[in-house]
N, C-alpha and C positions, 0 to 999 in steps of 0.2 A: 387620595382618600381625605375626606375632608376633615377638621380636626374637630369636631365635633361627633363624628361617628368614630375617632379614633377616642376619645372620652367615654362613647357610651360602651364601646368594646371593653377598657378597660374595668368602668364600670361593673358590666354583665359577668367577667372573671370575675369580679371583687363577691360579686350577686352568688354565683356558681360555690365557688368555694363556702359560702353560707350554706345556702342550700345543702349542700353533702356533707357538713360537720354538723349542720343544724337539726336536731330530731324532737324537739321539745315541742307539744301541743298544750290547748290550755285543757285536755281532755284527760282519763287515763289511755298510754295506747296499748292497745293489743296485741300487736304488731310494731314496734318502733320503724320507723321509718330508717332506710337503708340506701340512700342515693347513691351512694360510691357504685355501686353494681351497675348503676347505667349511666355514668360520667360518658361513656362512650357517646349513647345516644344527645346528650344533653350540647354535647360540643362538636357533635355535627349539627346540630341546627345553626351553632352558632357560629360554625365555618362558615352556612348557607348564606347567614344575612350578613356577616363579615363582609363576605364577595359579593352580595349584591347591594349595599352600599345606599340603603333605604335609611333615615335613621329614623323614620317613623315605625318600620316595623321593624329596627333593631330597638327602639323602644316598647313596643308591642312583647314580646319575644323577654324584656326586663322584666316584665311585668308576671309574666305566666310563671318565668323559673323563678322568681319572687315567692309566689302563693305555692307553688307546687307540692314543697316538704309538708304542706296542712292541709293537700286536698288528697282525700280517698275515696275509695271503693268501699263499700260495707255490707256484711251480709247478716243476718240473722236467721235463729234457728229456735223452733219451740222443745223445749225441755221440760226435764221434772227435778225435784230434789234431788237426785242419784244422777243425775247430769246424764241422763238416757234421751239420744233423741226423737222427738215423737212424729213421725210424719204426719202432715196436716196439709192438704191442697185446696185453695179455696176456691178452684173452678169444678170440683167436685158436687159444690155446693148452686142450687138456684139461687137464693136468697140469702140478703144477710142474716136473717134470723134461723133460718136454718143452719148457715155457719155459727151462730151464737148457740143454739142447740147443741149440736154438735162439739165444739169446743168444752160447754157443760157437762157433755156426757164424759167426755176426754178427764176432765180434771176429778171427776170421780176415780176415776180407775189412776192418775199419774195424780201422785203428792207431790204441793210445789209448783204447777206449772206455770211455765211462765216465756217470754220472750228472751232471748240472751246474744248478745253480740257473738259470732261464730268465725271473724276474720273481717281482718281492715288490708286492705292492699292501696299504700301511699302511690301515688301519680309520678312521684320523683323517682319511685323504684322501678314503674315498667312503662313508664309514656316513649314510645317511639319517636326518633326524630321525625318522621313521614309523617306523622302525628300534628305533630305542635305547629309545622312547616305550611302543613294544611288546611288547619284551624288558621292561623294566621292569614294566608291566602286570599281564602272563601269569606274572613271578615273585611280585609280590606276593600275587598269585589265589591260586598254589596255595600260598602258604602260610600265610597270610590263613585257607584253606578245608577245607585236607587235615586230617584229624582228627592224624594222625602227627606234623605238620610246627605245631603251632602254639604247641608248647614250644620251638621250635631257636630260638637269641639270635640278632637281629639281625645279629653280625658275622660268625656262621657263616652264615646268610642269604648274606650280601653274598657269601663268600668265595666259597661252592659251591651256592649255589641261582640265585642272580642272572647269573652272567658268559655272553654269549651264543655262544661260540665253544668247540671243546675241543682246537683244536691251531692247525693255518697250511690249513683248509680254509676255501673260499668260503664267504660268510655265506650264511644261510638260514634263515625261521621254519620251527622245529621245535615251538615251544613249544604252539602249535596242535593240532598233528597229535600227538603225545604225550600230552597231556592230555585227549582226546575219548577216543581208542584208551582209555587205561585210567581213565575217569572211574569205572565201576562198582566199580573194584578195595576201596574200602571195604567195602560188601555182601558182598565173598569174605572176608574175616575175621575171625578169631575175636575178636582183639581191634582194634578201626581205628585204636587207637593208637599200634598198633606197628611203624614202620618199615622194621626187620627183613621183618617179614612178608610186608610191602607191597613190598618192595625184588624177595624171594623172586618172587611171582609178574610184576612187571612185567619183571624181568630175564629170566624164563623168555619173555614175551612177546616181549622184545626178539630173541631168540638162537634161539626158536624162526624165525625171520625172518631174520635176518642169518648167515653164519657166517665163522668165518675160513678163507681161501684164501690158500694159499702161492702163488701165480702171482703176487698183486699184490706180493710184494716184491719186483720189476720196474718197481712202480709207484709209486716214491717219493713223489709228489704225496700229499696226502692226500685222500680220496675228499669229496667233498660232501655232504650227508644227501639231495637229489634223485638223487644218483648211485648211494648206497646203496639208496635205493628199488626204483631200476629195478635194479639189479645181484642185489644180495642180498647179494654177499660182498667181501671187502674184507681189510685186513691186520689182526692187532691191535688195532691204533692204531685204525683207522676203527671196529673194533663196539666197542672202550674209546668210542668217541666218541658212539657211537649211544645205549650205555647211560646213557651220563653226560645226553644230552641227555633222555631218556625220566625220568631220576631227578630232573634240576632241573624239568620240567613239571608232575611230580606232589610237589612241597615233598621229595624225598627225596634227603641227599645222597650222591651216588653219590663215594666217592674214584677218583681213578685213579693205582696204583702200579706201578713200571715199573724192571727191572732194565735195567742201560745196555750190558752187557757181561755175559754167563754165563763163569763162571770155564774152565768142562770142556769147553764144548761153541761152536759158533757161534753168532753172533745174539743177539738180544735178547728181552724181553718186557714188556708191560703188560696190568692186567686191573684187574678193578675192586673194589671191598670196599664196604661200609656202614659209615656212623655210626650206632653202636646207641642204644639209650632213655636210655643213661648215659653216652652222649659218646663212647665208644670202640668205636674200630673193631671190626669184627669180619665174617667169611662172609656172604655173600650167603646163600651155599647151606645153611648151617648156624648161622648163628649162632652158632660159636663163636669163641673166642680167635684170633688170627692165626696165633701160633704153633704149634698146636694144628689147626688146619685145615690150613694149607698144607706141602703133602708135595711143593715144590717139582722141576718135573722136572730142573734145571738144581742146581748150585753157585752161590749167589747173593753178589760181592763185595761188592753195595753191591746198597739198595732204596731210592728215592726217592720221593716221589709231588709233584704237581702240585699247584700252588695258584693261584690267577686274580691274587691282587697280590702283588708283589714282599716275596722275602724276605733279612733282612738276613744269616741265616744261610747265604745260598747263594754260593759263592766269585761269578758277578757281580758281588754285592754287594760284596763288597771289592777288583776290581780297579782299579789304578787306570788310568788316561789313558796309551795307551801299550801295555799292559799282554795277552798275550793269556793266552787260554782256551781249552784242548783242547773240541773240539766236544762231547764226550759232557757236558762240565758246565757249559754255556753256559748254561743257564736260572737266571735271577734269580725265577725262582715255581713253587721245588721245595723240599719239606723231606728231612732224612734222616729214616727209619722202616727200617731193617736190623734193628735190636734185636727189633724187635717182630715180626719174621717168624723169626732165625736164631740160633743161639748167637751171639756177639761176642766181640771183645778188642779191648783196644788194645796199640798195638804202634810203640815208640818207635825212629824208626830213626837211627842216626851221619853223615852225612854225610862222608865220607872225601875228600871234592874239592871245589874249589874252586867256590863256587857261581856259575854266570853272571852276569853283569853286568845289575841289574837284575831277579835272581828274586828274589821272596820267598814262593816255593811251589815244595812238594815232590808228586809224586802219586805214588802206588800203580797201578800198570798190574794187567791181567791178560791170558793170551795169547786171541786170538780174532782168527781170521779171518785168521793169519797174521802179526801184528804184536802188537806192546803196545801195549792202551789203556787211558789213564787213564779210574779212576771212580773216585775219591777224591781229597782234595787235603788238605794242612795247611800252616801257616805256620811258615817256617824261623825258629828261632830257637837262636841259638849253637852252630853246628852240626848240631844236630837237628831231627827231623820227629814231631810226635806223632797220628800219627791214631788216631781212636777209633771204635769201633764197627764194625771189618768183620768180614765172615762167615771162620769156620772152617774149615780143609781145604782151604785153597786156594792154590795157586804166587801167588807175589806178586814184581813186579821193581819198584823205587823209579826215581824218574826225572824230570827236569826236563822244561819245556816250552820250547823257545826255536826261535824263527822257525820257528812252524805244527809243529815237528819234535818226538815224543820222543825226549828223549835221556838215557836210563838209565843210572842211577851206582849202583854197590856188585852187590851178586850177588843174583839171584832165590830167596827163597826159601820153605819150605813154612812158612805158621802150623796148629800141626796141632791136632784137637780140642780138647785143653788148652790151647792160646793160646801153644804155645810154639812158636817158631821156628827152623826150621836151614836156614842158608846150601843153597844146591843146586851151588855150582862148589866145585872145591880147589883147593889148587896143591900138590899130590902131584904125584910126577913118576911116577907108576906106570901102566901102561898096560895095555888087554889086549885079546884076541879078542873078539867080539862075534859070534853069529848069531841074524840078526832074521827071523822068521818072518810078521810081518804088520804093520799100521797103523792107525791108528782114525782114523776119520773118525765126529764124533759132532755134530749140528745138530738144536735144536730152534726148530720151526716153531709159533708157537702154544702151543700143552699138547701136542701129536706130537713124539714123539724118535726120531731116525733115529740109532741106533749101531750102526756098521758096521765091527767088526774085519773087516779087509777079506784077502782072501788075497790073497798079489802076483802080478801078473801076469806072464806068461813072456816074457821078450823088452825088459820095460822098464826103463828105470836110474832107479834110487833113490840119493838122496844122501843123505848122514848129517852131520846136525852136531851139536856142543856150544857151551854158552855159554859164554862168556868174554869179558866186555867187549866182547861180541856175537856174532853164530853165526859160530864156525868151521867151515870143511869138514873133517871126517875122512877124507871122499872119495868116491868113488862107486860104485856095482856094477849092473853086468847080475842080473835073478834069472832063474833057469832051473830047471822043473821038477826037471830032472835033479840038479839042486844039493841043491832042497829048502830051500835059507834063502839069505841074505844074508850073507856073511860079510864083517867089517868088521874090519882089524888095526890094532894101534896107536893103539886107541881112550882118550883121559885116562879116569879111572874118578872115580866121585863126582859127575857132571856133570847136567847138564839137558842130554836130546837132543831130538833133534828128525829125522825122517824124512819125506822127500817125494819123491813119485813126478817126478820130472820133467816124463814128459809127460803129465801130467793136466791136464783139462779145467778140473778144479777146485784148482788148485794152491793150494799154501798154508792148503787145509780139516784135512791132519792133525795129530792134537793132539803134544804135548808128554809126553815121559816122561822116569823115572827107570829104572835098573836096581836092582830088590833082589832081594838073592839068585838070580841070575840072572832075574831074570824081570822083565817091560817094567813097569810102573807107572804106568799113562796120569793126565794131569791137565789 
């Protein structure tokens, strides 16, 4: 045995024994994680590659019991106040608005409702040796074999060809069924050494088969690959999961990058890119440049993508014991890549208040969905926040995190194409009439963008606010055909508004404007 695999052996004990004492996430868990219960499993694999005396996939094999104690299964479940749970099936549904419907009708009758985490089952509690033995396998096969894939380094190997999960869905061999479906794919091109190419038609394979359906985001759970099978369609997240899994079977790495927050509109997005012949990203569909391909349907603040092991650049990474993280930037195995999709700046903010006790992070919100949420963060130093690299043309409000809550300090404002920024509140004491004609409600679902300057309806009350050290009411009005607008007096001028139907089903979906030059400015 050579002394090198007798290193990494000890090593992997030294790994193991973490692993099974180790239960801490940077999450709350629901579930703490409990490996001692399947040490069994864990040290038959590692009898396996003991005896077979690889140390590239005893290194392989470091790497997965490494991540394990932080990768899970998750399920969710729609509730109410009273923690009663409500059954809710979105194949029941044709349309997502008739699941939107439906859901409305729901929250009339359940107070409270809402999505809730219902069980986390850790990877380290019930992964099988036959498991891990076989994922490891089926990665080295194809990369071992794929004409495209037998230049990629090792550590890109590990990162993005090897890890056998693509988010918090139930395990499952894909690596199988993937690799048969497109074993011929060489044969179809021109050159077999080209990734790109290759990427081209299996992702065409994948999509032709899967699509994405706005019903399942109802469905917060992440779909399974047996679930997508029989389904066909899924959110996002699940066909990013499907492609990813069809590209690590065939030695190809599939990225998957993902805005957290669209600056202008609702919702989020992920999709997926290639690593081309020279290390850099680039179109599935085209093979070109990032920047240069993607004609984004959205305002993108911030673009992250996903990595299988922990990175030191991801805030995680630096919080400490104590310490929380707004949910959009909880992942410790995500890099930033914004630059490479969007214009950038950076953009140094003052601090004008007192910092909470125990923050040493400032974020950048953007509005969605009714509130501000953080997708970015930097670290306070002497009163200042230096973040770098976000996207251009976009309302931006600075703001702390403290007890689950944001709580935003200084004034919202626009970084505009140039990278230059102006405040959006005054303290002018000047006022004036206002008549608002209509609202925008803007969601993209997917690559699909619903923008809906919506005419108001007769009979319902609209409220109007601005910010200032949070929304104030300007007040409220009946609109009536007869009217023809909204008319709002004594309205601050210079401000960030903000307009919502009151009784809407969908409250809190309209966006945010400015007034220039008389005229609304949605962002």
């Amino acid at each position: 045995m050579s002394r090198k695999l007798v290193v990494s052996i000890f090593l992997l004990t030294a790994i193991l024994h973490f692993a099974i004492s180790s239960t801490g996430t940077p999450e709350k868990n629901l579930n703490a994680a409990n490996p001692e219960i399947n040490r069994v499993q864990i040290e038959k694999a590692i009898a396996y590659y003991r005896q077979l005396g690889d140390s590239l996939k005893f290194e392989a094999l470091r790497l997965l019991i490494t991540n394990m104690s932080r990768l899970y299964y998750e399920e969710y479940t729609l509730i109410d106040s009273s923690r009663v749970e409500v059954p809710f099936d979105v194949m029941s549904f044709t349309t997502y608005d008739d699941a939107t419907e439906a859901m409305s009708k729901l929250a009339t009758s359940y107070r409270g409702l809402h999505f809730e985490l219902k069980k986390r089952d850790f990877d380290i509690e019930s992964v099988r040796a036959e498991f891990i033995i076989n994922n490891i396998e089926l990665a080295f096969k194809a990369w071992r074999t794929k004409p495209w894939a037998r230049s990629l380094p090792f550590r890109t190997f590990e990162e993005y060809i090897l890890p056998y999960r693509g988010s918090h869905e139930k395990l499952s061999n894909w690596r199988e069924y993937f690799y048969n479906k497109f074993r011929d794919v060489p044969t179809q091109l021109e050159d077999p050494t080209d990734p790109v190419a290759a990427a081209r038609v299996i992702c065409k394979g994948v999509l032709d088969s899967f699509q994405v359906d706005s019903r399942f985001y109802y469905r917060p759970t992440d779909l399974t690959f047996d679930e997508m099978m029989t389904l066909k369609h899924g959110r996002c997240e699940d066909v990013s999961n499907m492609v990813q899994y069809a590209g690590r079977a065939n030695g190809i790495v599939i990225y998957s990058d993902f805005v957290p927050c669209w600056a202008n509109a609702e919702n989020n997005h992920i999709w997926n890119v290639v690593r081309g012949r020279n290390g850099k990203a680039v179109s599935i569909e085209t093979g070109e440049d990032l920047h240069e391909a993607f004609a984004l349907q959205g305002k993108a603040p911030k673009i992250y993508r996903t990595t299988f092991s922990d990175q030191k650049s991801s805030l995680a990474m630096q919080i400490r014991s104590g310490e929380e993280i707004p949910p959009l930037l909880i992942l410790r195995s995500m890099i930033d890549v914004t630059k490479d999709y969007v214009d950038v700046a950076d953009v140094d903010i003052d601090i004008p208040v007192q910092v909470p006790t125990n923050s040493r992070f400032a974020y950048l919100c953007v509005f969605n969905s009714g509130s501000w949420k953080p997708v970015d963060w930097a670290r306070i130093n002497k009163g200042h926040a230096n973040f770098r690299n976000i996207g251009k043309s976009i309302v931006y409000c600075p703001a702390f995190y403290v007890n689950s809550t944001v709580v935003p300090f200084g004034d919202p404002f626009l970084l505009d194409e140039n990278g230059e920024t102006h405040p959006l509140t005054s303290d002018s004491l000047q006022m004036a009439t206002y008549s608002l004609k209509t609202l925008l409600r803007k969601e993209i679902i997917g690559v699909t963008v619903e923008r809906n300057v919506m005419d108001l309806d007769s009979g319902a009350t609209y409220e109007l606010y601005y910010w200032k050290n949070g929304w104030k009411p300007v007040g409220s009005e009946v609109y009536t055909k007869e009217n023809g607008s909204l008319v709002f007096q004594q309205v601050p001028v210079n401000q960030l508004y903000w307009l919502v139907k009151r009784e809407s089903a969908k409250k809190f979906d309209e966006r945010i404007f400015t007034i220039q030059k008389g005229k609304q400015v949605w962002w």
